[in-house]
PDB file as gemmi writes it, atoms N, CA and C in Angstrom:
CRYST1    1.000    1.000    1.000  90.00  90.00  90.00 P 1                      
ATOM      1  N   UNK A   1     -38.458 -96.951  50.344  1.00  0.00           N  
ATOM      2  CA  UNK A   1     -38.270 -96.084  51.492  1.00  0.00           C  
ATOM      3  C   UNK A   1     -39.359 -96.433  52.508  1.00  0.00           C  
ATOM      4  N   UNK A   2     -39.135 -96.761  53.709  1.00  0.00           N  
ATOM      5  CA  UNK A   2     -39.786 -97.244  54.603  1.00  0.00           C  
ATOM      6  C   UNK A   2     -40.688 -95.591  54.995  1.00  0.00           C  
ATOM      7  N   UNK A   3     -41.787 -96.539  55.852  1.00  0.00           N  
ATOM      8  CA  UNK A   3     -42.745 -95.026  56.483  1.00  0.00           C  
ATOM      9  C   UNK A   3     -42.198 -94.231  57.527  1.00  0.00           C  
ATOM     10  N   UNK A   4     -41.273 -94.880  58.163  1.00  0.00           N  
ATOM     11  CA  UNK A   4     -40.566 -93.800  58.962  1.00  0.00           C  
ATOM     12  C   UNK A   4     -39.539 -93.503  58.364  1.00  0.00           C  
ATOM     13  N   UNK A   5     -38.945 -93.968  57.490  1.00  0.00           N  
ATOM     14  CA  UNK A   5     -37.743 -92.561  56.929  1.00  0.00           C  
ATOM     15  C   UNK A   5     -38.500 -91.789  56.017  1.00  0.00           C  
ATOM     16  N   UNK A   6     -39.775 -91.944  55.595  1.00  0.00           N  
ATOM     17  CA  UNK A   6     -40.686 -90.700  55.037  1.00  0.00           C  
ATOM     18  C   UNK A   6     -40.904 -89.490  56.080  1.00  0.00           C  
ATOM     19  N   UNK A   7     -41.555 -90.294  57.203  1.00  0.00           N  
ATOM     20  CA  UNK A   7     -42.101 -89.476  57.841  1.00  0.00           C  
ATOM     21  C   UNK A   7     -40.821 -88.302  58.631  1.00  0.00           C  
ATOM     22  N   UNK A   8     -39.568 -89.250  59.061  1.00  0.00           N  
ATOM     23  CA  UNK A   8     -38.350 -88.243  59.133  1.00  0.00           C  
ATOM     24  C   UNK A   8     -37.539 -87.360  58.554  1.00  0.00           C  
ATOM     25  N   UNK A   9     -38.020 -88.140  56.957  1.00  0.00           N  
ATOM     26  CA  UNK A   9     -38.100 -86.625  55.788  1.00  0.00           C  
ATOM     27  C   UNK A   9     -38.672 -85.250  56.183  1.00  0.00           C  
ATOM     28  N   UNK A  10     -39.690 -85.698  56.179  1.00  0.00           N  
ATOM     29  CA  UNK A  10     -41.035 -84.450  56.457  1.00  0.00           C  
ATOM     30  C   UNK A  10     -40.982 -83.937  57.555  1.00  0.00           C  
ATOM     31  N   UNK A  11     -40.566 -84.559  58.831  1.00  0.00           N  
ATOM     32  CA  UNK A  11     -40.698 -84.141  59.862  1.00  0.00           C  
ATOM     33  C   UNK A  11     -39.497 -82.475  59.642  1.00  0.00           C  
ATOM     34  N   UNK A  12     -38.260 -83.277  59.543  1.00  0.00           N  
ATOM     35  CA  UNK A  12     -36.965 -81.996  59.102  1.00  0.00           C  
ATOM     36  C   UNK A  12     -37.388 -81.332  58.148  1.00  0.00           C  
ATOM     37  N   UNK A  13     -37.699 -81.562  56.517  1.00  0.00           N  
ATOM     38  CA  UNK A  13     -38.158 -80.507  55.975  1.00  0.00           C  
ATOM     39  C   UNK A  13     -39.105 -79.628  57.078  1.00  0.00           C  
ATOM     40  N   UNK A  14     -39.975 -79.817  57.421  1.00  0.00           N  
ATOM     41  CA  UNK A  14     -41.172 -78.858  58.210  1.00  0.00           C  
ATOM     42  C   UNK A  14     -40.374 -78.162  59.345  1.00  0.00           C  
ATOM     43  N   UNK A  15     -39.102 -78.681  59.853  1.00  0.00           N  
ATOM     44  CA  UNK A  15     -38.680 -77.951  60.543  1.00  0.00           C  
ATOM     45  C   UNK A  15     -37.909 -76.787  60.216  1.00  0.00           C  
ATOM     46  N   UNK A  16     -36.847 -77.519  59.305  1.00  0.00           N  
ATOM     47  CA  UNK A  16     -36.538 -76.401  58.438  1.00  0.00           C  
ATOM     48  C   UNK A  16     -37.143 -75.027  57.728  1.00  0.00           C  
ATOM     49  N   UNK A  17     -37.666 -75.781  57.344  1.00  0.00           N  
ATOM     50  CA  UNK A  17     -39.330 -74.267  57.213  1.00  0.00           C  
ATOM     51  C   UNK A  17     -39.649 -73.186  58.016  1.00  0.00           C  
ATOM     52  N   UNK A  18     -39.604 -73.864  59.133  1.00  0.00           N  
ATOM     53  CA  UNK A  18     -40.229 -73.626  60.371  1.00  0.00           C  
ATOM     54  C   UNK A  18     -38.903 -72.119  60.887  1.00  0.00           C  
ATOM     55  N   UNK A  19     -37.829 -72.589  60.261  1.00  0.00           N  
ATOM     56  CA  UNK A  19     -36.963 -71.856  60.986  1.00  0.00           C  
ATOM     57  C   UNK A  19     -36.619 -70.501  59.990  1.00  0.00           C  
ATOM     58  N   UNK A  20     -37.324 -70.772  59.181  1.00  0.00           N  
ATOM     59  CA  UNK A  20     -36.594 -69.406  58.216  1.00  0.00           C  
ATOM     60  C   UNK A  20     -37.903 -67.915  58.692  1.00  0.00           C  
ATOM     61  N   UNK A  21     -36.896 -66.874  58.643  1.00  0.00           N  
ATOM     62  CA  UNK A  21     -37.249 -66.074  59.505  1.00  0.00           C  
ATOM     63  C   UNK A  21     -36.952 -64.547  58.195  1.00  0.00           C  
ATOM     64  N   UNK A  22     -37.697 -63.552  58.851  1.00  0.00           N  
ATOM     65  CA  UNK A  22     -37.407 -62.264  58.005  1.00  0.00           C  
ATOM     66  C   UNK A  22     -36.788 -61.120  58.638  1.00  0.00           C  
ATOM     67  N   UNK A  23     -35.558 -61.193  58.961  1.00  0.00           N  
ATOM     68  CA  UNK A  23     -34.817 -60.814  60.022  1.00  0.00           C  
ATOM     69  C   UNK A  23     -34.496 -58.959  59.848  1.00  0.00           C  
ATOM     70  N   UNK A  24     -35.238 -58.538  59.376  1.00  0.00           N  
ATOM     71  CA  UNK A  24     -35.061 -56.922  59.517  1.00  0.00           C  
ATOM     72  C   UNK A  24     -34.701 -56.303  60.426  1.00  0.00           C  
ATOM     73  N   UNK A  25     -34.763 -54.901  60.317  1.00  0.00           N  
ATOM     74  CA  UNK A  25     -34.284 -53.920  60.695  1.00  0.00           C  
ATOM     75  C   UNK A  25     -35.616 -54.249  62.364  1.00  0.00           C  
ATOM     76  N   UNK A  26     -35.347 -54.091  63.525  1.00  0.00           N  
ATOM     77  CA  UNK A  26     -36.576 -54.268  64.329  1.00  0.00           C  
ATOM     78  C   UNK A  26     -37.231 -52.640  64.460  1.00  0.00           C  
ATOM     79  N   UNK A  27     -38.224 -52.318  64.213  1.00  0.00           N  
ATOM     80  CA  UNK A  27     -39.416 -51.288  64.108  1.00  0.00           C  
ATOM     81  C   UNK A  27     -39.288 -50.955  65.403  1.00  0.00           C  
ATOM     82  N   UNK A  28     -39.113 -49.315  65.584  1.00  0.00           N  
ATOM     83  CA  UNK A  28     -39.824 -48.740  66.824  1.00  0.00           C  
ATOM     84  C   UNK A  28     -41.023 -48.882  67.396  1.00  0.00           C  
ATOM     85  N   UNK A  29     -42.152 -49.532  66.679  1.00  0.00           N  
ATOM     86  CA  UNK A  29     -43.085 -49.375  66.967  1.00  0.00           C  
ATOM     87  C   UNK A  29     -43.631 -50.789  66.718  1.00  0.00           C  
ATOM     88  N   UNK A  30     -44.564 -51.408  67.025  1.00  0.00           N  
ATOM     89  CA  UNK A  30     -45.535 -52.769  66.124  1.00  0.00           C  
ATOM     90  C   UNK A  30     -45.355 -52.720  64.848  1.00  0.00           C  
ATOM     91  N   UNK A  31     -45.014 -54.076  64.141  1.00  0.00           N  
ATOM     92  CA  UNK A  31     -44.779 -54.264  62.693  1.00  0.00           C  
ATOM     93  C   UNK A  31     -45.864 -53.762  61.889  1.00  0.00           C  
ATOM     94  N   UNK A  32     -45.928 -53.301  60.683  1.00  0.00           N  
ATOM     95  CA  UNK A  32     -47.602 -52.959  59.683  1.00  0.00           C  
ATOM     96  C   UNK A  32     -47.853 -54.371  59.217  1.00  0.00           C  
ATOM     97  N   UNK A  33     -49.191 -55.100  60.076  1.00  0.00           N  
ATOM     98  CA  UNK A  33     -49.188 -56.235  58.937  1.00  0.00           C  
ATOM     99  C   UNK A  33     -49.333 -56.497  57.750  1.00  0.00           C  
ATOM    100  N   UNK A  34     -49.459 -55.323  56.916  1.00  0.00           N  
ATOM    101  CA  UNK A  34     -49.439 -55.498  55.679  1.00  0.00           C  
ATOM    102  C   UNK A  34     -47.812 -55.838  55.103  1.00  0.00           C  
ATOM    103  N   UNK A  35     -47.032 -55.486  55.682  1.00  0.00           N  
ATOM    104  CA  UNK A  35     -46.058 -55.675  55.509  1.00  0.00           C  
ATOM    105  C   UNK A  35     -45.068 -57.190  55.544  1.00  0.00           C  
ATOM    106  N   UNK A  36     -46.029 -58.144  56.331  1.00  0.00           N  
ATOM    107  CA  UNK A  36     -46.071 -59.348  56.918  1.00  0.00           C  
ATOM    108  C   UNK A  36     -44.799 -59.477  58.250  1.00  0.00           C  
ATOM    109  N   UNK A  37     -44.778 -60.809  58.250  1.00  0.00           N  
ATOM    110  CA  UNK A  37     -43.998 -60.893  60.264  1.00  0.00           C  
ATOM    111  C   UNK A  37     -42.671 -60.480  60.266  1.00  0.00           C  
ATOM    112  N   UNK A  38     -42.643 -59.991  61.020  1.00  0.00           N  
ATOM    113  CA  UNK A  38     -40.879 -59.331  61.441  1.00  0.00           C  
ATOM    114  C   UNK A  38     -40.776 -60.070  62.998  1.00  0.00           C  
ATOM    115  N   UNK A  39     -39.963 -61.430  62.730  1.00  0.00           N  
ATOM    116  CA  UNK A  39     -39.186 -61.948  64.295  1.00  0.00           C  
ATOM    117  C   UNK A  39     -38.534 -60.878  64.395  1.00  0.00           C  
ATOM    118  N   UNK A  40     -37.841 -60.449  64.322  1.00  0.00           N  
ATOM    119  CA  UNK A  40     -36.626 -59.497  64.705  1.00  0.00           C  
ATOM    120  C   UNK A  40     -37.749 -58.427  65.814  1.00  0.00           C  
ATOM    121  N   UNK A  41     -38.761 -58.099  65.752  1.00  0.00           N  
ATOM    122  CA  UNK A  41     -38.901 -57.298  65.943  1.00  0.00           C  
ATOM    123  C   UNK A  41     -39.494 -58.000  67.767  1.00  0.00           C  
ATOM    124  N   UNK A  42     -39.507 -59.473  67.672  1.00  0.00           N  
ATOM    125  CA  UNK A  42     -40.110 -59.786  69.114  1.00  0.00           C  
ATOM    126  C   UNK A  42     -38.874 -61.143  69.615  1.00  0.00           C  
ATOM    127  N   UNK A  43     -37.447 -60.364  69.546  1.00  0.00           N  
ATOM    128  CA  UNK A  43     -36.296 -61.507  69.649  1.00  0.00           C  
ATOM    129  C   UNK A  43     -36.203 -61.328  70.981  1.00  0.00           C  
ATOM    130  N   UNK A  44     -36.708 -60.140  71.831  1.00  0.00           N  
ATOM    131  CA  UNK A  44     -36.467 -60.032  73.026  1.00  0.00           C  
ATOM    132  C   UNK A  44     -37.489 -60.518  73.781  1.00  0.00           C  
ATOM    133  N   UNK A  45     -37.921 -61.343  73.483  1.00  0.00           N  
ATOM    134  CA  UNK A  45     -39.073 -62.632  74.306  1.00  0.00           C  
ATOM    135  C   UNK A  45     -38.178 -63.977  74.926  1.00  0.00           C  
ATOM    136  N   UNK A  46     -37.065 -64.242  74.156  1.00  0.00           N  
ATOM    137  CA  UNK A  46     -36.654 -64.757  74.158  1.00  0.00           C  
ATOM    138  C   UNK A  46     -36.639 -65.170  75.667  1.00  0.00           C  
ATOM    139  N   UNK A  47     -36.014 -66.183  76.540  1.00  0.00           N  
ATOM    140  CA  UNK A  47     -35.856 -66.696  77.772  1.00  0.00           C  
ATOM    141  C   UNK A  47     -37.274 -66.180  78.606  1.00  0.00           C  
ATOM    142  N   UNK A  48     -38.792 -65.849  78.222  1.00  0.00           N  
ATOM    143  CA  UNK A  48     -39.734 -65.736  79.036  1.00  0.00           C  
ATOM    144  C   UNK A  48     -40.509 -66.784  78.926  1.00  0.00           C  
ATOM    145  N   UNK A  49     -41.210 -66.913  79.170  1.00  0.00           N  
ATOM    146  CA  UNK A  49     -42.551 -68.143  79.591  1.00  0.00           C  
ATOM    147  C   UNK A  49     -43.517 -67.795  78.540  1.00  0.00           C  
ATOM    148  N   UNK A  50     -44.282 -68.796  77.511  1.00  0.00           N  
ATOM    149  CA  UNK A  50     -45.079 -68.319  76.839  1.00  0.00           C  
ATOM    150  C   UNK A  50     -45.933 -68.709  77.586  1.00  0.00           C  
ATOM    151  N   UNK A  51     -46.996 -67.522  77.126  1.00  0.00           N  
ATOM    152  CA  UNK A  51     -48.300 -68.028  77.643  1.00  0.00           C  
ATOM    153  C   UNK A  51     -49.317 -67.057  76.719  1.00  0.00           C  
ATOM    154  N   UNK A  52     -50.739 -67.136  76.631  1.00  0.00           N  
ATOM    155  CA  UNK A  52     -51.470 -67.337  75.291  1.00  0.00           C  
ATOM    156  C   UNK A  52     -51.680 -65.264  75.570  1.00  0.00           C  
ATOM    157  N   UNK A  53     -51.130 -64.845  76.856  1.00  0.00           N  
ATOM    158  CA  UNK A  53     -51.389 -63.092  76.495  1.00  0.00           C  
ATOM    159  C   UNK A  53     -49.768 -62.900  75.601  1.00  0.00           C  
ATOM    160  N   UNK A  54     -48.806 -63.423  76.342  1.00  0.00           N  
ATOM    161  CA  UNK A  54     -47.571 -62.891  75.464  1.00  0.00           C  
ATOM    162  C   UNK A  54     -47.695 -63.497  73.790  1.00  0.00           C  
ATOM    163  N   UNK A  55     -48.030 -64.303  73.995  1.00  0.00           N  
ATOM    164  CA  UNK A  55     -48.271 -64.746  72.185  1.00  0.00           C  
ATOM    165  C   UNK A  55     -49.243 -63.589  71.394  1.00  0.00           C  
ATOM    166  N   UNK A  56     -50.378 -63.571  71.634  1.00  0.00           N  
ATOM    167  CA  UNK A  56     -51.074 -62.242  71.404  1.00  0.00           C  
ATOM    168  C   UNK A  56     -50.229 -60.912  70.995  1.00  0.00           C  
ATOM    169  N   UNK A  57     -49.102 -60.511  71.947  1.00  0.00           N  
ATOM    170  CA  UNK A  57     -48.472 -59.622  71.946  1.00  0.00           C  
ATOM    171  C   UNK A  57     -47.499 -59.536  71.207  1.00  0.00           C  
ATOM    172  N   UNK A  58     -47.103 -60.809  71.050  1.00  0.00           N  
ATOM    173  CA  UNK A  58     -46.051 -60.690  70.228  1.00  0.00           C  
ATOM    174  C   UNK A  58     -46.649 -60.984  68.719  1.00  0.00           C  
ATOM    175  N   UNK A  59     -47.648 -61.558  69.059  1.00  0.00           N  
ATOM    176  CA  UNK A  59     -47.960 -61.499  67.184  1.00  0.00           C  
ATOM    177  C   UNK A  59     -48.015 -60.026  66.868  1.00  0.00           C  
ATOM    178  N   UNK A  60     -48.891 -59.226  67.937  1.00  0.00           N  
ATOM    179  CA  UNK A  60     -49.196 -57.315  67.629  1.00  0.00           C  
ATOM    180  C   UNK A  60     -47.719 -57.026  67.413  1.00  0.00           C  
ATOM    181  N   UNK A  61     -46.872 -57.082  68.154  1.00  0.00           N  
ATOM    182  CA  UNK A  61     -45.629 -56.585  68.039  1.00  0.00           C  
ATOM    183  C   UNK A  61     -44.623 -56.967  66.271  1.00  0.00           C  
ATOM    184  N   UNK A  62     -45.117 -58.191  66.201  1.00  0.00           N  
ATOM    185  CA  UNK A  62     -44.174 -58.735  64.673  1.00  0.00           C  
ATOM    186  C   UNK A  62     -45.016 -58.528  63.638  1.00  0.00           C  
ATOM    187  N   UNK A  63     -46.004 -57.914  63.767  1.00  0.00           N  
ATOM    188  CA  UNK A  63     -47.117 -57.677  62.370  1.00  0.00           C  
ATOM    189  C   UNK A  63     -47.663 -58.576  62.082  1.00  0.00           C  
ATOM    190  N   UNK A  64     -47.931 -59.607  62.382  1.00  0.00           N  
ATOM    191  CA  UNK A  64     -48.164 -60.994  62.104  1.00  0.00           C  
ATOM    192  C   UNK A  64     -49.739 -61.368  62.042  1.00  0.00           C  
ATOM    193  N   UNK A  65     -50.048 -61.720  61.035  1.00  0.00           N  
ATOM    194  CA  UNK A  65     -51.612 -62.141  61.199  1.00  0.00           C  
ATOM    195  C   UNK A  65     -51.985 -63.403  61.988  1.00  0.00           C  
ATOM    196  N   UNK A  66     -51.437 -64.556  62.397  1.00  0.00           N  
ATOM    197  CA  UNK A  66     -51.330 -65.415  63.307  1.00  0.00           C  
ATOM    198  C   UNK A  66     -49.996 -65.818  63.756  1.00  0.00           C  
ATOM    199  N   UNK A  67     -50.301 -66.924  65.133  1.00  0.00           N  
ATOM    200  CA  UNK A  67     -49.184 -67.262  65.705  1.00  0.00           C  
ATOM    201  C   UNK A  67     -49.527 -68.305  66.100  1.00  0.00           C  
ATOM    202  N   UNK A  68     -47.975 -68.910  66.617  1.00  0.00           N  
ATOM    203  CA  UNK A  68     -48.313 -70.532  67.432  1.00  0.00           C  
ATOM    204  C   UNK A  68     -47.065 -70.393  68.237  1.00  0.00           C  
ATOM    205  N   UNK A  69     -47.479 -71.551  68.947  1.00  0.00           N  
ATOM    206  CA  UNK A  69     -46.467 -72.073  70.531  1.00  0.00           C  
ATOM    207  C   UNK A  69     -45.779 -73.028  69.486  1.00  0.00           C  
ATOM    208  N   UNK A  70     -44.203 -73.644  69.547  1.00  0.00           N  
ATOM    209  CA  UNK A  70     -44.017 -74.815  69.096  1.00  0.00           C  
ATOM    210  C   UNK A  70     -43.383 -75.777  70.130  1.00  0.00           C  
ATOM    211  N   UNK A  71     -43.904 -76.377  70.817  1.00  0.00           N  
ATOM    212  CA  UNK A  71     -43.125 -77.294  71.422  1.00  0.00           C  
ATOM    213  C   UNK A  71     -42.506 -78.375  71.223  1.00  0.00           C  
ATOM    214  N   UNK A  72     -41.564 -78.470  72.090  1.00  0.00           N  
ATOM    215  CA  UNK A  72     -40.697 -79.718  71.573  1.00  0.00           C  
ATOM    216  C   UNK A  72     -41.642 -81.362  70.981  1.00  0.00           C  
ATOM    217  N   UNK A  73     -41.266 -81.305  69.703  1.00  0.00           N  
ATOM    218  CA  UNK A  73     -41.855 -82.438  69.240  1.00  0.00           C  
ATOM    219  C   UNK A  73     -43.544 -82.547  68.702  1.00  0.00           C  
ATOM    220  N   UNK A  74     -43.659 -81.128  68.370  1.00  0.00           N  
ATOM    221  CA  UNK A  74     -44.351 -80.305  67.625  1.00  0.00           C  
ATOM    222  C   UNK A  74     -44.690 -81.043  66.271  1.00  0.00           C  
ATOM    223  N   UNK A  75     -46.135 -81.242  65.701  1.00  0.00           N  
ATOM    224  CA  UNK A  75     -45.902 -82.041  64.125  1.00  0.00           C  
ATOM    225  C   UNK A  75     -46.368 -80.144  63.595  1.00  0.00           C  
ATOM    226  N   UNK A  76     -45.933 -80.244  62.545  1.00  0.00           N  
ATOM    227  CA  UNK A  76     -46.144 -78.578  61.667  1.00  0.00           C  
ATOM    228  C   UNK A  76     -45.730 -78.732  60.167  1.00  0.00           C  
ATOM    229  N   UNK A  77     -47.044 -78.190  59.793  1.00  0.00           N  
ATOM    230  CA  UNK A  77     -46.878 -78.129  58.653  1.00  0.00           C  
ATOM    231  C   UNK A  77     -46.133 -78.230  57.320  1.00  0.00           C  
ATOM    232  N   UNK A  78     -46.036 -78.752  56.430  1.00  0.00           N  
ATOM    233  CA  UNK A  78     -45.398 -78.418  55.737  1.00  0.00           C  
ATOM    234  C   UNK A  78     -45.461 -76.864  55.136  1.00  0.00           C  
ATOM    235  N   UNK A  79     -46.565 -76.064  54.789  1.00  0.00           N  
ATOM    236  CA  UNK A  79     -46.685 -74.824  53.880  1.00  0.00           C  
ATOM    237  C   UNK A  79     -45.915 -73.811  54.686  1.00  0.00           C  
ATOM    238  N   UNK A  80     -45.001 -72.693  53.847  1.00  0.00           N  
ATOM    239  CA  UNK A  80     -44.909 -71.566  54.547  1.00  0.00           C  
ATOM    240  C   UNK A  80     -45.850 -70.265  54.385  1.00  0.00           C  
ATOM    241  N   UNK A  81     -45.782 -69.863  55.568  1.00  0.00           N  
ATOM    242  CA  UNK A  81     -46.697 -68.374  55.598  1.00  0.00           C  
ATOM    243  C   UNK A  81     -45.857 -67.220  56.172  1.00  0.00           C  
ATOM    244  N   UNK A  82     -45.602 -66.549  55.577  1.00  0.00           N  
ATOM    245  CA  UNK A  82     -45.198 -65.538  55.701  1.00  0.00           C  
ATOM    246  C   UNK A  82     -45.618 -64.608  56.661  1.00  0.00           C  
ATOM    247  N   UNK A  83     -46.672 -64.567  56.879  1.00  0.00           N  
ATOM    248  CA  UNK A  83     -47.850 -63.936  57.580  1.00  0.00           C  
ATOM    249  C   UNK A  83     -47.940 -64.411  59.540  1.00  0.00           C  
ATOM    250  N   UNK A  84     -47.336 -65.768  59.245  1.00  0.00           N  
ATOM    251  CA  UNK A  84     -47.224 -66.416  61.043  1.00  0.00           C  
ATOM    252  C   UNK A  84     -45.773 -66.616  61.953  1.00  0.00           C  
ATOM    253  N   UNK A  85     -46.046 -66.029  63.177  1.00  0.00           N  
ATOM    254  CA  UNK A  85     -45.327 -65.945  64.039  1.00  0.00           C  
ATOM    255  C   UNK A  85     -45.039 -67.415  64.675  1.00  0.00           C  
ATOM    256  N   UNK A  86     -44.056 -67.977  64.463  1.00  0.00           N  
ATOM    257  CA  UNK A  86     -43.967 -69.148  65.506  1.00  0.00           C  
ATOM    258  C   UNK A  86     -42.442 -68.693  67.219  1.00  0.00           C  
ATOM    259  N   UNK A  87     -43.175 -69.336  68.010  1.00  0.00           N  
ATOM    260  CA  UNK A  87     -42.560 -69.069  69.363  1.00  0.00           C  
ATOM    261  C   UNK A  87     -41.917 -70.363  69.770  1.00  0.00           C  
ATOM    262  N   UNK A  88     -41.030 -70.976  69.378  1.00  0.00           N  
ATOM    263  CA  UNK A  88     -40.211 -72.101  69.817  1.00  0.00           C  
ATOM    264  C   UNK A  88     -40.112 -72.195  71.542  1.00  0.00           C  
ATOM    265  N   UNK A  89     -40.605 -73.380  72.058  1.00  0.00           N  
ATOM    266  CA  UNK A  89     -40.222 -73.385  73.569  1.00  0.00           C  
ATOM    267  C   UNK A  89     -39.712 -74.513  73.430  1.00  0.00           C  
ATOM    268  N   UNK A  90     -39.408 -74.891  74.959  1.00  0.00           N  
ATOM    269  CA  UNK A  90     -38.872 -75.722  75.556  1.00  0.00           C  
ATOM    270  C   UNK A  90     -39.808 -76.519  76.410  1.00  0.00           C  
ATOM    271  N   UNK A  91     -39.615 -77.443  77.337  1.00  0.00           N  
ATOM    272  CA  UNK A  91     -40.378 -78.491  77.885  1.00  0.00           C  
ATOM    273  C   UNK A  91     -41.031 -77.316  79.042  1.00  0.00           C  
ATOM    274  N   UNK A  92     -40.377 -76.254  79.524  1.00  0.00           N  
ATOM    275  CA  UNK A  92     -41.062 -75.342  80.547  1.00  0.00           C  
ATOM    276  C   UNK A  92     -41.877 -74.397  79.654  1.00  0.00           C  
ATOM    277  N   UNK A  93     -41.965 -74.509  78.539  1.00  0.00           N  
ATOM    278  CA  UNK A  93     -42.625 -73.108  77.540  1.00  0.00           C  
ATOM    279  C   UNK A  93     -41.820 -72.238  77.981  1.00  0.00           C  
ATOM    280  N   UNK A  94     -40.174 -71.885  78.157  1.00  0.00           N  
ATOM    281  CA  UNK A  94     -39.685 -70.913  77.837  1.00  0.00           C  
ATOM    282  C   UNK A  94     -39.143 -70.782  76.755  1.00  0.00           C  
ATOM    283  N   UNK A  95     -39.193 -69.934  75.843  1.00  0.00           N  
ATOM    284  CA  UNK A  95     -38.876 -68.943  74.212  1.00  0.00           C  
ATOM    285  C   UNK A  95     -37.647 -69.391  74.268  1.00  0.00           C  
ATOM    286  N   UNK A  96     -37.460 -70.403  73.267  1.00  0.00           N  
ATOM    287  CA  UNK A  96     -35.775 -70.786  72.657  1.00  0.00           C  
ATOM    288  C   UNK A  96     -35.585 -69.828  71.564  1.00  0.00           C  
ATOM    289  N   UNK A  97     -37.058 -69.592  70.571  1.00  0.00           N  
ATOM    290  CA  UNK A  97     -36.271 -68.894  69.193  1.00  0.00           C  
ATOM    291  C   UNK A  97     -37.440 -68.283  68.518  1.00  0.00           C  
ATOM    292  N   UNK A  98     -37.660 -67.413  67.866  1.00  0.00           N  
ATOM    293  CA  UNK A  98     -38.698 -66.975  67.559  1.00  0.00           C  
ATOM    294  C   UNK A  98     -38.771 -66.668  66.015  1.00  0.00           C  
ATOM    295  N   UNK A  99     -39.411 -67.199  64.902  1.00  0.00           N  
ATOM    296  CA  UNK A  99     -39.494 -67.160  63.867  1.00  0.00           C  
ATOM    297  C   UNK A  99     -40.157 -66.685  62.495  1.00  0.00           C  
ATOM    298  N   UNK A 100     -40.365 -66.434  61.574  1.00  0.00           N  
ATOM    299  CA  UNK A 100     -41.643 -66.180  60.781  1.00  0.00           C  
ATOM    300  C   UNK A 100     -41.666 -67.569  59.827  1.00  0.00           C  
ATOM    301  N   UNK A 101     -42.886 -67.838  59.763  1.00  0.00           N  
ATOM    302  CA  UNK A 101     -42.774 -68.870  58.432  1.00  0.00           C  
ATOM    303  C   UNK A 101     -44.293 -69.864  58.967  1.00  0.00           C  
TER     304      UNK A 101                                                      
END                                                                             
């Protein structure tokens, strides 16, 4: 197996990852982070502009103990965390999809 069909392994696994989400009930209020991240609860970001106060906010809002921007062509991790908010953009940093993992 050559190094780039490794690395295009990994790249999709990590994306895949990337996309699994804990899609609950969305909370009246900010998620309990003990409870860990609820996307559902910050899906209505969707089509805005990230920028590093709305990320903040939306981590408070999904319970989330950290967060990240992912932009197109993003390298990310393999591990999942339960615990992190990811904010999918686009080439303008507007919110395509919003995730936990």
């Amino acid at each position: 197996m050559t190094l780039k069909t490794r690395f295009s392994l990994i790249l999709a696994t990590a994306l895949l990852a990337a996309g699994c989400s804990t899609a609950d009930k969305p909370p009246a209020k900010p998620a309990d982070p003990s409870q860990g991240c609820t996307s559902s609860a910050v899906e209505h970001l969707q089509g805005q502009v990230a920028t590093p106060e709305l990320l903040e906010q939306a981590r408070q809002q999904a319970g989330a103990s950290t967060a990240r921007v992912l932009t197109p062509g993003s390298v990310v991790t393999l591990e999942y965390n339960g615990q992190r908010l990811n904010l999918n953009v686009d080439d303008q940093r507007v919110i395509t999809r919003v995730s936990c993992g």
